[in-house]
N, C-alpha and C positions, 0 to 999 in steps of 0.2 A: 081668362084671356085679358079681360079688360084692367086686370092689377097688374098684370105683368106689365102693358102698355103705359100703363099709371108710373111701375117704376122706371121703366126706358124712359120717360117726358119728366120725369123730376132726377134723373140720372144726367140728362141733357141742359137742362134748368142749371141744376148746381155747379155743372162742368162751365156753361159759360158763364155764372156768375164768378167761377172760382177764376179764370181768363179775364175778366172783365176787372177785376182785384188786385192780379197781380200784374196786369197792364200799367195800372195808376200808381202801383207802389212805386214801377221798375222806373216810371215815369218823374218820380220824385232826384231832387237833386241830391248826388253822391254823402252830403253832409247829414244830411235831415235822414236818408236810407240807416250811414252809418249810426245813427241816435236813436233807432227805433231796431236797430238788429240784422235791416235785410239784409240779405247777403247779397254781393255783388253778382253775381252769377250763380243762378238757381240751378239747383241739380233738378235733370230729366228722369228720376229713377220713379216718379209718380206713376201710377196708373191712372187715366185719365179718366174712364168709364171703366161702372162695374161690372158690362158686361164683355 
């Protein structure tokens, strides 16, 4: 029981670190995005958690 919980709290961990990443990317100016690759508008097809 308690690994399963283990992976839901580092499934939840990752997911907002991974939010917290691409906040700051989206945050950066349109120039500096296009030089490092981001795309202007991220595709939703992710699954966020893996449960």
């Amino acid at each position: 029981m308690f690994k399963s919980l283990n992976r839901i709290r580092a499934a939840f961990a990752q997911s907002a670190k991974r939010r917290r990443t691409t906040r700051a990317l989206n945050e950066l100016p349109p120039e500096i995005r296009k030089d490092i690759g981001w795309p202007d508008s991220v595709q939703n097809n992710e699954i966020r958690l893996p449960f």
